[in-house]
BAKE-250139 format. One line per field, with one value per atom (N, C-alpha, C): residue in three letters; chain; atom name; z, x, y. Coordinates in Angstrom, 2 decimals, padded with zeros to 5 digits. Layout:
% BAKE-250139
res	(ALA/...)
chain	(A/...)
atom	(CA/...)
w	(Z/...)
u	(X/...)
v	(Y/...)
This chain:
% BAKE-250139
res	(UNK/UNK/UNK/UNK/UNK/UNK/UNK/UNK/UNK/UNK/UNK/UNK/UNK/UNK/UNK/UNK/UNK/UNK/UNK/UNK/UNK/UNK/UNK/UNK/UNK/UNK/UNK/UNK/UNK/UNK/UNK/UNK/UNK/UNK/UNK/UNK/UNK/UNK/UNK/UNK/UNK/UNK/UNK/UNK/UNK/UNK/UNK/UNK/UNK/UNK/UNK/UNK/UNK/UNK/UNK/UNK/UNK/UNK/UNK/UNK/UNK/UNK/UNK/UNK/UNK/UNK/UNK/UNK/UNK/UNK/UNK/UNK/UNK/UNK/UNK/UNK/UNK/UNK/UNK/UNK/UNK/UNK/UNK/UNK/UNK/UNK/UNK/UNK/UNK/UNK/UNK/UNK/UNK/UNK/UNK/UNK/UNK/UNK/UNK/UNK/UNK/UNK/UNK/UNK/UNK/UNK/UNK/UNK/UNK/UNK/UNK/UNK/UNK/UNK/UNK/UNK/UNK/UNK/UNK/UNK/UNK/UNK/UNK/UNK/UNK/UNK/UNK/UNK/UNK/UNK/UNK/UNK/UNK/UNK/UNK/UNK/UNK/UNK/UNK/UNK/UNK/UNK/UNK/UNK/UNK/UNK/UNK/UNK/UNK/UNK/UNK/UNK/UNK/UNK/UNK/UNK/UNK/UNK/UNK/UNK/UNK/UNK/UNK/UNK/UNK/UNK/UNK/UNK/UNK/UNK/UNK/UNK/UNK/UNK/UNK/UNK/UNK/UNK/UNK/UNK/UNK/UNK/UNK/UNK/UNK/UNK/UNK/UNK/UNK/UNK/UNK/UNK/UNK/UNK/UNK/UNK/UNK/UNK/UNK/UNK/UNK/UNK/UNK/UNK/UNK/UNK/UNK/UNK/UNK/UNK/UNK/UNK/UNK/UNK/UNK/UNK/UNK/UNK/UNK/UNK/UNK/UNK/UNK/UNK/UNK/UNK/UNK/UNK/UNK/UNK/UNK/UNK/UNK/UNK/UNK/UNK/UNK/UNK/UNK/UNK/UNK/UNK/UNK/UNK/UNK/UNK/UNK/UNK/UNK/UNK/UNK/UNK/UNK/UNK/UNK/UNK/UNK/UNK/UNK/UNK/UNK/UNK/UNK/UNK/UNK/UNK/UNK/UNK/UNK/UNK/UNK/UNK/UNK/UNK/UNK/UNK/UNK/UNK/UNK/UNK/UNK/UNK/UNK/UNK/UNK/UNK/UNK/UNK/UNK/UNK/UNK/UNK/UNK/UNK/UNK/UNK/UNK/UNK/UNK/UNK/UNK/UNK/UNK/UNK/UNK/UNK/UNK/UNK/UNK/UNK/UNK/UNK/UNK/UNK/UNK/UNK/UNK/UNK/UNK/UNK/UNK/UNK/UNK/UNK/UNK/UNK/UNK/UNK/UNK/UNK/UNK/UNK/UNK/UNK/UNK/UNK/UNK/UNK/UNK/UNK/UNK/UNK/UNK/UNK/UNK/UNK/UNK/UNK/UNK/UNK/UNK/UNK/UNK/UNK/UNK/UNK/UNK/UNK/UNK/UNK/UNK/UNK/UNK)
chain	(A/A/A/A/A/A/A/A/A/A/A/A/A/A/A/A/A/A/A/A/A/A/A/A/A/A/A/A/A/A/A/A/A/A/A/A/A/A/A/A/A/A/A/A/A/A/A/A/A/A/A/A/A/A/A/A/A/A/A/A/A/A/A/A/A/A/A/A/A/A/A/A/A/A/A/A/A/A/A/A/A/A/A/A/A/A/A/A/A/A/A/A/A/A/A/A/A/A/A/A/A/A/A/A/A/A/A/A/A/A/A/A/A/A/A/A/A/A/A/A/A/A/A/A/A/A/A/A/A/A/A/A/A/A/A/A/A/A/A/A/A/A/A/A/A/A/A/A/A/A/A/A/A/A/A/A/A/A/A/A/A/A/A/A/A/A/A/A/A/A/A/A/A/A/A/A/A/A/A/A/A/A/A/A/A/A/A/A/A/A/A/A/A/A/A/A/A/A/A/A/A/A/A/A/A/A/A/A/A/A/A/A/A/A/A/A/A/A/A/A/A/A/A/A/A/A/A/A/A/A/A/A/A/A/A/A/A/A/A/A/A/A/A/A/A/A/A/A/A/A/A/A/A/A/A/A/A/A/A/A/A/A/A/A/A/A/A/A/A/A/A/A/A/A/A/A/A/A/A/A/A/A/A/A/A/A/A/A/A/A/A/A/A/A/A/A/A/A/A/A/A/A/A/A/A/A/A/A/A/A/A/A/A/A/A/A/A/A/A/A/A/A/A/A/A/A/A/A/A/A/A/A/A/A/A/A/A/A/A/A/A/A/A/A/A/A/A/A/A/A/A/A/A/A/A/A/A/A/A/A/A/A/A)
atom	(N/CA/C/N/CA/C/N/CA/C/N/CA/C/N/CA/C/N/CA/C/N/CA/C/N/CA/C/N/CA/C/N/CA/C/N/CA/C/N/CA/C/N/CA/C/N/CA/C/N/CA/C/N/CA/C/N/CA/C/N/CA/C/N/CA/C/N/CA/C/N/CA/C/N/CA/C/N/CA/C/N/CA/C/N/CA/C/N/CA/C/N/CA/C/N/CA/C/N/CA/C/N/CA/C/N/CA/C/N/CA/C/N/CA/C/N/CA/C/N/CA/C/N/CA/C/N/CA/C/N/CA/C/N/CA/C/N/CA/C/N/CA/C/N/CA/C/N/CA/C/N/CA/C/N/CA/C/N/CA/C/N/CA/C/N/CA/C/N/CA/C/N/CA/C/N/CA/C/N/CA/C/N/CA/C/N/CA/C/N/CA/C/N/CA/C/N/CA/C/N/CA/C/N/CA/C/N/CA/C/N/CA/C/N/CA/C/N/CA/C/N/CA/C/N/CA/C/N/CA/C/N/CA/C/N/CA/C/N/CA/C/N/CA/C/N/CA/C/N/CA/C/N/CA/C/N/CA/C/N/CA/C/N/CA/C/N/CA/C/N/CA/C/N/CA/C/N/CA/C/N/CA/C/N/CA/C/N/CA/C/N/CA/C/N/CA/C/N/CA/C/N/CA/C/N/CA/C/N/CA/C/N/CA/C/N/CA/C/N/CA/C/N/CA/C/N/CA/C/N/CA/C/N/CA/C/N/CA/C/N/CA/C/N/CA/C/N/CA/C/N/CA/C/N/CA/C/N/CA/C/N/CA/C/N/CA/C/N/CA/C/N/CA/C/N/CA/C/N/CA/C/N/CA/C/N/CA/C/N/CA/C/N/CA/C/N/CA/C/N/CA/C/N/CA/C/N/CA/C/N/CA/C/N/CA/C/N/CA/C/N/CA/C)
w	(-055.80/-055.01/-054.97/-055.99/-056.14/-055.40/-055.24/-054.27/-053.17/-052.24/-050.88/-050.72/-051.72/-051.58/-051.81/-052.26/-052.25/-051.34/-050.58/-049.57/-048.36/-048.33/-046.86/-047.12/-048.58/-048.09/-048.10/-048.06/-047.49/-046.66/-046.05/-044.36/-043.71/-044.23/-043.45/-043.60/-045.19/-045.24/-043.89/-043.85/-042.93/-041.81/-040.88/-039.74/-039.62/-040.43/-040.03/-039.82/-040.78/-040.50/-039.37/-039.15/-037.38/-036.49/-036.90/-035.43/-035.40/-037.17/-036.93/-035.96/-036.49/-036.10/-034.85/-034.04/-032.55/-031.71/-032.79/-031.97/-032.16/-033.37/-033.44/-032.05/-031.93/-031.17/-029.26/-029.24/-028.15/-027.81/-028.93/-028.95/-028.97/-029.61/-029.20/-028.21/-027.55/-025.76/-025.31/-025.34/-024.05/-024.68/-025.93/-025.94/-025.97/-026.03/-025.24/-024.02/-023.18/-022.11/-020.93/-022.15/-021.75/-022.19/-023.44/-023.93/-023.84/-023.64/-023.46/-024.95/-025.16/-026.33/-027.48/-027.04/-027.60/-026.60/-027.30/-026.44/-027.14/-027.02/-027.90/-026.59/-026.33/-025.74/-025.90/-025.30/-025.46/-026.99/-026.34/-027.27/-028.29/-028.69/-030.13/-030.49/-030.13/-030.60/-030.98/-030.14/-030.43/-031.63/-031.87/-033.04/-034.36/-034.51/-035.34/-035.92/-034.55/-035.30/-035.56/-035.17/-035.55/-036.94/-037.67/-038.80/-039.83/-039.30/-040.11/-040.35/-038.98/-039.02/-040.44/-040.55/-041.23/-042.58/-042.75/-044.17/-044.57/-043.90/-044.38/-044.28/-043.47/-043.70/-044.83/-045.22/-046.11/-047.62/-047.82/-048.91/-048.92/-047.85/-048.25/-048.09/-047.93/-048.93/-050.26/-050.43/-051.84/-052.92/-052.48/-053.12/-052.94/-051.71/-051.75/-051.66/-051.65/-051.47/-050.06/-049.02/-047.60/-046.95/-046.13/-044.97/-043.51/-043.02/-041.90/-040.77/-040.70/-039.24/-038.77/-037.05/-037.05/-036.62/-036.44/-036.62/-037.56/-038.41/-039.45/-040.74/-041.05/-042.14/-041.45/-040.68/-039.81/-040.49/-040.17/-040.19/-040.65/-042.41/-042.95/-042.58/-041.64/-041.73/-040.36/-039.51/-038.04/-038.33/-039.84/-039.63/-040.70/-041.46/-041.47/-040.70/-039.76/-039.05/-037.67/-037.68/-037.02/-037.41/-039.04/-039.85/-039.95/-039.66/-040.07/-038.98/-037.56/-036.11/-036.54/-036.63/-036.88/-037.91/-038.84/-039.68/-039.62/-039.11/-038.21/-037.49/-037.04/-035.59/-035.92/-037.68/-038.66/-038.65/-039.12/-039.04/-038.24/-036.89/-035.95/-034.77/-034.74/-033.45/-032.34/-031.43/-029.95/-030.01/-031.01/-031.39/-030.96/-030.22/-030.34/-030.23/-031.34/-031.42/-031.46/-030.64/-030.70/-031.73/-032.44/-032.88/-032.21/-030.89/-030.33/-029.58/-029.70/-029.07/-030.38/-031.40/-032.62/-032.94/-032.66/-032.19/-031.41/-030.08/-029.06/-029.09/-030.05/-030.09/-031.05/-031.93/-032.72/-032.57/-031.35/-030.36/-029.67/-029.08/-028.13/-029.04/-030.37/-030.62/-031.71/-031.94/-032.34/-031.30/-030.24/-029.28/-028.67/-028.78/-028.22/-029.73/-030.55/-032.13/-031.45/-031.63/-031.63/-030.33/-029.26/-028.21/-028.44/-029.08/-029.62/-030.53/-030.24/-031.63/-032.59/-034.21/-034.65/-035.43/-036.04/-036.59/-036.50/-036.14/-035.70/-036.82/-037.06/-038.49/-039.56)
u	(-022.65/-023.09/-022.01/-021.29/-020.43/-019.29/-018.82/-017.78/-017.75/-019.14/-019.55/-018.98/-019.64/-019.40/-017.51/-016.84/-015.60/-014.92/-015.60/-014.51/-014.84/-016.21/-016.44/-015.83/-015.98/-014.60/-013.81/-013.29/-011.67/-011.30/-012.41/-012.46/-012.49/-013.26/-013.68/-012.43/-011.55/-010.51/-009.62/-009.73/-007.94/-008.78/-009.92/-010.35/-009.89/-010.21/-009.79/-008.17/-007.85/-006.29/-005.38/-006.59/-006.18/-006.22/-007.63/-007.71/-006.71/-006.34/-005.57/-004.20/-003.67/-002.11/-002.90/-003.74/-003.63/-004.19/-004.98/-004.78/-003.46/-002.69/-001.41/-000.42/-000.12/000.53/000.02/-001.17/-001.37/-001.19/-001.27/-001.03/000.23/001.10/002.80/003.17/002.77/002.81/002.75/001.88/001.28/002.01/002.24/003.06/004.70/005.26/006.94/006.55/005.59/005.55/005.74/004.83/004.64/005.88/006.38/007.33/008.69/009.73/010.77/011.74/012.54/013.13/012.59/011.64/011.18/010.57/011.32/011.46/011.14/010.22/009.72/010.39/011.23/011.46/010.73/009.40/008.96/007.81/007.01/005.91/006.05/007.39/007.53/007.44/008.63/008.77/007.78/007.10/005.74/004.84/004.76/003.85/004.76/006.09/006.77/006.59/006.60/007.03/005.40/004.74/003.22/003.19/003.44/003.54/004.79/005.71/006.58/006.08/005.44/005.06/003.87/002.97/001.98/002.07/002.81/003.61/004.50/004.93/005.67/004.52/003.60/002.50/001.65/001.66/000.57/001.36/002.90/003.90/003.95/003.90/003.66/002.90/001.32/-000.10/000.16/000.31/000.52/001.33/002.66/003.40/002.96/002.72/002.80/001.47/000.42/-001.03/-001.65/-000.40/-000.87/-001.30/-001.75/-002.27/-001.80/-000.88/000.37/-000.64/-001.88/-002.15/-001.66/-001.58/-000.03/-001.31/-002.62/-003.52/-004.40/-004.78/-005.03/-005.10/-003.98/-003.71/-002.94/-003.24/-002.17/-000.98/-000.03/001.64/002.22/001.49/002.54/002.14/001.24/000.75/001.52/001.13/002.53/003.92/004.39/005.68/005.89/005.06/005.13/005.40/004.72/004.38/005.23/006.00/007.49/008.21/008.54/009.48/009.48/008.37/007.88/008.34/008.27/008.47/010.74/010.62/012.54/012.99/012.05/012.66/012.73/011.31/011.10/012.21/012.67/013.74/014.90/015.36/016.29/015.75/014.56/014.14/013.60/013.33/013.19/013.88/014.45/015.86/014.54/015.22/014.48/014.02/013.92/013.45/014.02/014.49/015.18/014.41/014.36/013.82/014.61/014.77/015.56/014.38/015.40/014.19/013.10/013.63/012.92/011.51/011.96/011.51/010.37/010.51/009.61/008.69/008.68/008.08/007.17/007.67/006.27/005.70/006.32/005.48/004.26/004.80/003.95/002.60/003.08/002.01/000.86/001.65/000.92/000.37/000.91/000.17/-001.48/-001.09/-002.22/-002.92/-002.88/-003.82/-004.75/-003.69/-004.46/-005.12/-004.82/-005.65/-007.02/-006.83/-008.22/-009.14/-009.21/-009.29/-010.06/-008.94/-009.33/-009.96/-010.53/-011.18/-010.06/-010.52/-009.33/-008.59/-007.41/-006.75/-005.50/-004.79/-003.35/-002.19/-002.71/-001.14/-002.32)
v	(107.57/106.44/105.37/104.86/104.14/104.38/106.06/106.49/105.85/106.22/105.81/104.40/103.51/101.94/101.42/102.34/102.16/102.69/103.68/104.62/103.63/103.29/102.11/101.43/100.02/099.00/099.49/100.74/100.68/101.19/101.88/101.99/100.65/100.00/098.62/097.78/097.84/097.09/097.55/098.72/099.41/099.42/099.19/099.09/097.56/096.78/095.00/095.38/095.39/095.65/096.01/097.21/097.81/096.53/096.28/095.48/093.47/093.51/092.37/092.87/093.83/094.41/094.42/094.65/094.94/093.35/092.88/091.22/090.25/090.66/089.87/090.62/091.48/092.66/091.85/091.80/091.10/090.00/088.87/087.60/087.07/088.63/088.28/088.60/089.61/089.69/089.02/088.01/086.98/085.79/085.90/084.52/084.73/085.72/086.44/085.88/086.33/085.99/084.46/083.34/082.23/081.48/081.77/081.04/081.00/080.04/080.33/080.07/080.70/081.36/082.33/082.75/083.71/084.95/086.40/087.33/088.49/089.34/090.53/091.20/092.47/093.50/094.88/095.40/096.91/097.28/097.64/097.51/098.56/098.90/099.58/098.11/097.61/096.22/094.96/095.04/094.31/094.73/096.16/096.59/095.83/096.32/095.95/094.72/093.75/092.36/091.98/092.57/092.16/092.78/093.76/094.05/093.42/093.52/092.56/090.81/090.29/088.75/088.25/089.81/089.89/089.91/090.80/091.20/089.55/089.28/088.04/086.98/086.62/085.71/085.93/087.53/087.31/087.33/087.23/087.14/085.52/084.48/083.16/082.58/083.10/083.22/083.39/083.93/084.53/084.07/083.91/082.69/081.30/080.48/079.39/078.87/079.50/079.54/078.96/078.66/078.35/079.39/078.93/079.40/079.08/080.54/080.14/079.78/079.29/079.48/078.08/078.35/077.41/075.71/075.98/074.93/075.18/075.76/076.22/075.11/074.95/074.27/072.71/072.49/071.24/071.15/070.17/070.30/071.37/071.31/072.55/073.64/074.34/075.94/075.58/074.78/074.93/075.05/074.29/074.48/076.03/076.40/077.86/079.01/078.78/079.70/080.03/078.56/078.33/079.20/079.29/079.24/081.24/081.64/082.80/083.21/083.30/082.94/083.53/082.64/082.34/083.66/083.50/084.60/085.99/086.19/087.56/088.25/087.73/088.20/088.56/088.21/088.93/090.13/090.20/091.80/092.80/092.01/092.90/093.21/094.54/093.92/094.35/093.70/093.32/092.41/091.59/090.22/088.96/087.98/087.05/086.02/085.35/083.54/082.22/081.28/080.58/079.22/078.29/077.45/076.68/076.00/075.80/076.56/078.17/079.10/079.29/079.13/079.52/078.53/077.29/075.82/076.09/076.31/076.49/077.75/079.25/080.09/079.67/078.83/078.31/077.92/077.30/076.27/076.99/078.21/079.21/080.19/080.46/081.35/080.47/079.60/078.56/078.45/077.91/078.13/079.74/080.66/081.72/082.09/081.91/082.29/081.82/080.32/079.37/080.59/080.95/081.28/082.75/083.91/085.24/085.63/086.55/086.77/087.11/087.22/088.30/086.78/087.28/086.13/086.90/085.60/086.75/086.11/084.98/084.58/083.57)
């Protein structure tokens, strides 16, 4: 009985998971799109930086006990989530963020958060 109750949360864990990686993945589409200096190229690329953005959001959770959402936590989770934005694009090629470009993704992707279901940083 106890099996059952451990194999669901962790179906249920890696079903959320799915569906964060596929609302972050969308929310970086549409905000490549709107924003200028920031440029995701080709939706390998998009999965990527939605998993790399995640992995690094949820490493400064963890260290710094914030919370990157970029309205979330006001100033400092926006300027996180900037910062997360900028750093990303070291590790993802097809990536290019300019700072300014990581600012207003900031912006856009705080807004389309508030908007979507799902939590995308």
């Amino acid at each position: 009985m106890e099996n059952k109750k451990e194999n669901k949360g962790t179906v249920s864990n890696l079903i959320s998971l799915i569906i964060r990686l596929v609302v972050t993945s969308i929310i970086l589409s549409i905000t490549s799109f709107l924003t200028p200096g920031f440029v995701i190229v080709g939706l390998r690329t998009v999965i990527l930086a939605a998993i790399v953005i995640s992995l690094i959001d949820y490493a400064a959770e963890r260290i710094m006990g914030v919370d990157a959402s970029p309205f979330g936590k006001g100033l400092k989770g926006f300027v996180i989530a900037a910062i997360i934005l900028f750093v990303a694009q070291y590790i993802v090629p097809g990536m290019t963020v300019s700072i300014i470009g990581a600012i207003l993704a900031s912006i856009v992707i705080g807004i389309l958060d508030a908007i979507l279901p799902g939590r995308a940083m």
